[in-house]
TORLOSE-641736 format. One record per residue: chain; x, y, z of N, C-alpha, C in turn. Coordinates in steps of 0.02 Angstrom, whole numbers, padded with zeros to 5 digits, m for minus. Atoms other than C-alpha are relative to their C-alpha. Layout:
BEGIN
<pt ch="A" n_c1="X" n_c2="Y" n_c3="Z" ca_c1="X" ca_c2="Y" ca_c3="Z" c_c1="X" c_c2="Y" c_c3="Z"/>
...
# end
This chain:
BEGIN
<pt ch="A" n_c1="00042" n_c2="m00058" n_c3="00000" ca_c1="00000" ca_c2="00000" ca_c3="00000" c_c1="00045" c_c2="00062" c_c3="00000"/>
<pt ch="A" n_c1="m00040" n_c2="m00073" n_c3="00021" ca_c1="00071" ca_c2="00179" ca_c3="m00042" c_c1="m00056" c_c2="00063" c_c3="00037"/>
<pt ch="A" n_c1="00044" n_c2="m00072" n_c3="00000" ca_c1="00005" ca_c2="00328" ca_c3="00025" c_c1="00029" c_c2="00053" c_c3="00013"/>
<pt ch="A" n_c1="m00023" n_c2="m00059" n_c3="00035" ca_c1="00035" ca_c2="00495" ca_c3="m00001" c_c1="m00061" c_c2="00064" c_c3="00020"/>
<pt ch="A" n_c1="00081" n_c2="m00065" n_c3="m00021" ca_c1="m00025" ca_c2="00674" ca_c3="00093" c_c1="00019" c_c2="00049" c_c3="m00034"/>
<pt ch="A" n_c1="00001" n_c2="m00087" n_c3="00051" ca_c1="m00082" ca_c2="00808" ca_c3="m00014" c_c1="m00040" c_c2="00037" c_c3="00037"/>
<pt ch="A" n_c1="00076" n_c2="m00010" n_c3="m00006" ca_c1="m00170" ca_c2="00928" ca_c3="00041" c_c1="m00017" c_c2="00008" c_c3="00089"/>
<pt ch="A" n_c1="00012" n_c2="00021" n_c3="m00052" ca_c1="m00140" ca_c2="00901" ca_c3="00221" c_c1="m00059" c_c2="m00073" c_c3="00008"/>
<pt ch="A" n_c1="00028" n_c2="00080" n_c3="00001" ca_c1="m00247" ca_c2="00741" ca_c3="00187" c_c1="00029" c_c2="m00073" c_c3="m00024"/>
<pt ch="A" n_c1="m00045" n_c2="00072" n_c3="00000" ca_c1="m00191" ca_c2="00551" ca_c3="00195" c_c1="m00039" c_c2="m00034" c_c3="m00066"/>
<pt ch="A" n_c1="00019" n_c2="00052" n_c3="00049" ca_c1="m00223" ca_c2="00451" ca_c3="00029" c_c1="00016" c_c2="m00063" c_c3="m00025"/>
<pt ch="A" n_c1="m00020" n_c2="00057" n_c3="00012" ca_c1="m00209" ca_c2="00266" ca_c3="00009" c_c1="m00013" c_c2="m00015" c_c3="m00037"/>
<pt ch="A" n_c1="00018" n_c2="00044" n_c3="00057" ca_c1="m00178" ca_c2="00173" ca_c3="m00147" c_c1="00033" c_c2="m00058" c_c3="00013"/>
<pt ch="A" n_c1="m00013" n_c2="00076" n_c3="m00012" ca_c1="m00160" ca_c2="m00010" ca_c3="m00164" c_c1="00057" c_c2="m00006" c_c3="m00063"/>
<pt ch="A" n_c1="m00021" n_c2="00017" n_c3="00057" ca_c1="m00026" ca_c2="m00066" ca_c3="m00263" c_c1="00002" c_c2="m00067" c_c3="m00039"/>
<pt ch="A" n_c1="00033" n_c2="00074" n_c3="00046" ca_c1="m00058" ca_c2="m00231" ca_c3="m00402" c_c1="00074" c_c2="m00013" c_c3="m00015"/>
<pt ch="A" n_c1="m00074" n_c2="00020" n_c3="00051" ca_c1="00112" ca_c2="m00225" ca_c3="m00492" c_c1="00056" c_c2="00035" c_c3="00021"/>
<pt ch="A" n_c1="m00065" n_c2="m00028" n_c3="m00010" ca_c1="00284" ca_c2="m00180" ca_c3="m00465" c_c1="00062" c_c2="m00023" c_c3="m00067"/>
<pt ch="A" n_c1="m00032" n_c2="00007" n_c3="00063" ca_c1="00395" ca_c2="m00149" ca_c3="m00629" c_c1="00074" c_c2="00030" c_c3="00002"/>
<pt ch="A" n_c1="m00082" n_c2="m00039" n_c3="m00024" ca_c1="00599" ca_c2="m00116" ca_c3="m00613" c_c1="00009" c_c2="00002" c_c3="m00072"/>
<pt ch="A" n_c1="m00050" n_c2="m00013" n_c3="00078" ca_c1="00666" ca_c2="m00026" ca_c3="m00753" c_c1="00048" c_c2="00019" c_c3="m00020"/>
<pt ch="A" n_c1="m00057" n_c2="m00004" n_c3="00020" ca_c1="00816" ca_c2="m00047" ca_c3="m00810" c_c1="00053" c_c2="00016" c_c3="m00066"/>
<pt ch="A" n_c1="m00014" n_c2="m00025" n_c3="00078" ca_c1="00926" ca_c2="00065" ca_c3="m00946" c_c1="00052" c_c2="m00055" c_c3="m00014"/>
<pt ch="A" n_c1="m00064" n_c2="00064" n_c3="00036" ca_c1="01009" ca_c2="m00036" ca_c3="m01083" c_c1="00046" c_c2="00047" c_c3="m00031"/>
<pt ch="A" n_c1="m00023" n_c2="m00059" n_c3="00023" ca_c1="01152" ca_c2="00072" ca_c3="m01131" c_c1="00054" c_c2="m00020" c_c3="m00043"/>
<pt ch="A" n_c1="m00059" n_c2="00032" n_c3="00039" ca_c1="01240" ca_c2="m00045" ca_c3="m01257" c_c1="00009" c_c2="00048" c_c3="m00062"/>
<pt ch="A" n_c1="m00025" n_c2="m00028" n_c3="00056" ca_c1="01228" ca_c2="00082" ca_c3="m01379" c_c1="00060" c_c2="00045" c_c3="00030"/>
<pt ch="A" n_c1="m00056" n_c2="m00047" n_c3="m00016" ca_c1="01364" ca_c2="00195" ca_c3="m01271" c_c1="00051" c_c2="m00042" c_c3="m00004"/>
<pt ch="A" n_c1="m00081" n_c2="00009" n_c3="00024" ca_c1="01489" ca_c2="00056" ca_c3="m01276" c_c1="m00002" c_c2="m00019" c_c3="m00065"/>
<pt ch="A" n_c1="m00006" n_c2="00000" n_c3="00080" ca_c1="01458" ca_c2="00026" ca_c3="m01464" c_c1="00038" c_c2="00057" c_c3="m00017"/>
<pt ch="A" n_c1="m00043" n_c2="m00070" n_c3="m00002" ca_c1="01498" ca_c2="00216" ca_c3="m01458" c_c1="00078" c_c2="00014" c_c3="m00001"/>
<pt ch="A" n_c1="m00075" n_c2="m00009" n_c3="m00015" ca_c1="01658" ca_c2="00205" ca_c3="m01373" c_c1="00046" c_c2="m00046" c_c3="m00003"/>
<pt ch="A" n_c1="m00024" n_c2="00039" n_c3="00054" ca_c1="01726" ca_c2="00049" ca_c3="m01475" c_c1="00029" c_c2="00033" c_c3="m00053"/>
<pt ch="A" n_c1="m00001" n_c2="m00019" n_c3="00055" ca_c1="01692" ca_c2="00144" ca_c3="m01628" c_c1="00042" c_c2="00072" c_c3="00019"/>
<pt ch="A" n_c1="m00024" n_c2="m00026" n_c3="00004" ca_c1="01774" ca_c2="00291" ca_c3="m01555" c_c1="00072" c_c2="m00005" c_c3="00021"/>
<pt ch="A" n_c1="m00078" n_c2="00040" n_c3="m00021" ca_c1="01933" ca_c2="00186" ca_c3="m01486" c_c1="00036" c_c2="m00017" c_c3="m00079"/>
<pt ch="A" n_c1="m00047" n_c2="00003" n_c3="00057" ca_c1="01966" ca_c2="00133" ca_c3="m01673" c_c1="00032" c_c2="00049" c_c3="m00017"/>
<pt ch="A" n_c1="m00022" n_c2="m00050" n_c3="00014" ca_c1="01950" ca_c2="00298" ca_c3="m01733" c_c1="00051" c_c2="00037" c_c3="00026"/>
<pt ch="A" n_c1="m00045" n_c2="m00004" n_c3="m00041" ca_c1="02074" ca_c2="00345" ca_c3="m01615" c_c1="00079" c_c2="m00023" c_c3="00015"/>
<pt ch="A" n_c1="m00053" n_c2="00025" n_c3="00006" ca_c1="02191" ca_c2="00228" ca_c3="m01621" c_c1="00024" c_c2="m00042" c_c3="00064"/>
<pt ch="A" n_c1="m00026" n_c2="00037" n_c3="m00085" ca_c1="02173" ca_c2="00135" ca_c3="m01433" c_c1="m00033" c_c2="m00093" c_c3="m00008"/>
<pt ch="A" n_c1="00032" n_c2="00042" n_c3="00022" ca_c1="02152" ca_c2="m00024" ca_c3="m01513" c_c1="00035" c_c2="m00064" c_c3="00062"/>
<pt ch="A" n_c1="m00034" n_c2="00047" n_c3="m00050" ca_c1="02261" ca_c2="m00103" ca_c3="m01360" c_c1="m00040" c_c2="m00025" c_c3="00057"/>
<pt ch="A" n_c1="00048" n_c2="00017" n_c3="m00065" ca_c1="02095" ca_c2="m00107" ca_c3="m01248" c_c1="m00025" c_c2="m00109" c_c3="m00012"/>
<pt ch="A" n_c1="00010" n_c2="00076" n_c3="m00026" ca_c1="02040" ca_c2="m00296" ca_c3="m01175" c_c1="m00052" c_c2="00001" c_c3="00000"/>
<pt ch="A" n_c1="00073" n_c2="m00010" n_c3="00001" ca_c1="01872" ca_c2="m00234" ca_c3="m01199" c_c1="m00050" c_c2="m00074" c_c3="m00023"/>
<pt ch="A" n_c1="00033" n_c2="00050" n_c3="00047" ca_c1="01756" ca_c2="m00386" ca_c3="m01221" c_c1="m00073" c_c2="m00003" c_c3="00002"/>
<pt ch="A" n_c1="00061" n_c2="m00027" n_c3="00026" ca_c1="01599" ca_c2="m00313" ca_c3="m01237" c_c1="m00054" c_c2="00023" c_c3="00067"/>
<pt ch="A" n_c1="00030" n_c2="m00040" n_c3="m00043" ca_c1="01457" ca_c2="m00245" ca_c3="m01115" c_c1="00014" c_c2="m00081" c_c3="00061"/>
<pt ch="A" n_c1="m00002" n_c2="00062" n_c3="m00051" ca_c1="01464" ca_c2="m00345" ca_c3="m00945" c_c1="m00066" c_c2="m00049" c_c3="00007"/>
<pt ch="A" n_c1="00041" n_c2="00050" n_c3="m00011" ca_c1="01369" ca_c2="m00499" ca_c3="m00900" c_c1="m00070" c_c2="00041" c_c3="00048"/>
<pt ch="A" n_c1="00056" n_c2="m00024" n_c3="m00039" ca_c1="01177" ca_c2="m00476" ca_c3="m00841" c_c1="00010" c_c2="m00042" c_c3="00057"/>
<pt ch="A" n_c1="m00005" n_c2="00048" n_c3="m00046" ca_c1="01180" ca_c2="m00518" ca_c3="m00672" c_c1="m00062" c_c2="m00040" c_c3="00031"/>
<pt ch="A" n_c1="00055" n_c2="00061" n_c3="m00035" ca_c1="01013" ca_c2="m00589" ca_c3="m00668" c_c1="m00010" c_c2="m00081" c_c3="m00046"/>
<pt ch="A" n_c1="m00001" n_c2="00044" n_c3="00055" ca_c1="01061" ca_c2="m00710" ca_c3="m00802" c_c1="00043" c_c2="m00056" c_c3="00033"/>
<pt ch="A" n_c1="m00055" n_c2="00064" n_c3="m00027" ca_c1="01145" ca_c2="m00892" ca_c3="m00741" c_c1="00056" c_c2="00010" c_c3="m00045"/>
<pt ch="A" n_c1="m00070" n_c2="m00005" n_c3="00022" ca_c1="01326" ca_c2="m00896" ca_c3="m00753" c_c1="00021" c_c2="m00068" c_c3="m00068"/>
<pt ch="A" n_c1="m00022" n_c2="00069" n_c3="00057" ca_c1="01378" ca_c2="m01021" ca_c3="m00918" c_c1="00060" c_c2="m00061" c_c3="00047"/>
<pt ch="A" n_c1="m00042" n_c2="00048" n_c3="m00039" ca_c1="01460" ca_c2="m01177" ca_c3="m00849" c_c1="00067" c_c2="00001" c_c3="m00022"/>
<pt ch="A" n_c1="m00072" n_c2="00002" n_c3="00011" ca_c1="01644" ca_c2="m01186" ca_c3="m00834" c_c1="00007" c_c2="m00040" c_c3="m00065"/>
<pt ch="A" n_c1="m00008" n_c2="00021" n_c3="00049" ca_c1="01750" ca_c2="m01229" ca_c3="m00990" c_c1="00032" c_c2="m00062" c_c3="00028"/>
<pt ch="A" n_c1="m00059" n_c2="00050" n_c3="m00014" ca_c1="01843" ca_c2="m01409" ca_c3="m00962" c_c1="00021" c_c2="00003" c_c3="m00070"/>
<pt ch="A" n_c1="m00029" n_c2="00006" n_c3="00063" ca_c1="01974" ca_c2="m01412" ca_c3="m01079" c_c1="00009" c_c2="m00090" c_c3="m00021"/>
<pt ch="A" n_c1="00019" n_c2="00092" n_c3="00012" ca_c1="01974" ca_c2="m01595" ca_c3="m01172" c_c1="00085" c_c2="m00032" c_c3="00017"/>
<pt ch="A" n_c1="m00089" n_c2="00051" n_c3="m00022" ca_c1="02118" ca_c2="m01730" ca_c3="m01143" c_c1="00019" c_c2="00002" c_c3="m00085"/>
<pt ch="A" n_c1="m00031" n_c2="00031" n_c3="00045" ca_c1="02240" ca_c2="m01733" ca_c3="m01265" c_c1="00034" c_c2="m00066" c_c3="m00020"/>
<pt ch="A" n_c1="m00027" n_c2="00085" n_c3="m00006" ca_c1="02273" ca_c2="m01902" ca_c3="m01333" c_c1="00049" c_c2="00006" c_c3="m00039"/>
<pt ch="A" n_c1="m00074" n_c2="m00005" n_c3="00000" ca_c1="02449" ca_c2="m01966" ca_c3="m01326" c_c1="00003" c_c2="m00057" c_c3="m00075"/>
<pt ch="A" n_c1="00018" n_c2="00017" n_c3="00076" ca_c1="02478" ca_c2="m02016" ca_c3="m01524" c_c1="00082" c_c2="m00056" c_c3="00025"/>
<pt ch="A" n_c1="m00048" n_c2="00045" n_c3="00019" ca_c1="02624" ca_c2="m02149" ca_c3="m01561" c_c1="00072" c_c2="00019" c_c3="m00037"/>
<pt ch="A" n_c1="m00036" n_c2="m00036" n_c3="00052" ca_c1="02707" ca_c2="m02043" ca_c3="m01667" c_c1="00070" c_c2="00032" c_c3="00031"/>
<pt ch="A" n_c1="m00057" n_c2="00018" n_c3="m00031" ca_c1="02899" ca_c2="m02041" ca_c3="m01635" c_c1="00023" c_c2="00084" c_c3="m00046"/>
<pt ch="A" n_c1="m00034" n_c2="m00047" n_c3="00046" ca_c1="03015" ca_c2="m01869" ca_c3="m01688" c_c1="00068" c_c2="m00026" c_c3="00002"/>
<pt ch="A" n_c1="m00038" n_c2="00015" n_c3="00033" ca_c1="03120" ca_c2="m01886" ca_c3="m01801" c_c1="00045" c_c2="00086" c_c3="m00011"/>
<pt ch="A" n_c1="m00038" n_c2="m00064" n_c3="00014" ca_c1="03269" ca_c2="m01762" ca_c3="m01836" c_c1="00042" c_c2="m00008" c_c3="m00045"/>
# end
């Protein structure tokens, strides 16, 4: 419930819904990509907008077994 005095009077409203809004601002680092080329700061580690944090994390990478071949060097 919310209420709110105007007026010197008390007014209650009920509230149904609750909506969080959140800015997407991937066009500013598109922006400042495109202005890093132009520029010439092409040394950034930049790897793109950060992870949503309401999004599950991707499962770790295992790297695979390398299999041990037969194959003899020769010199």
């Amino acid at each position: 419930m919310l209420g709110i005095i105007r007026d010197g009077k008390l007014y209650l409203h009920r509230i149904h819904n609750v909506q969080q809004l959140r800015p997407s601002l991937t066009y500013l680092d598109a922006a400042a990509r495109k202005q890093k080329r132009t520029r010439g700061g092409g040394d950034s580690d930049d790897e793109g907008p950060p992870p949503d944090p309401d999004e599950p994390a991707p499962p770790p990478m295992v790297p695979k077994e390398k299999k041990k071949s037969d194959a003899k060097e020769v010199w």
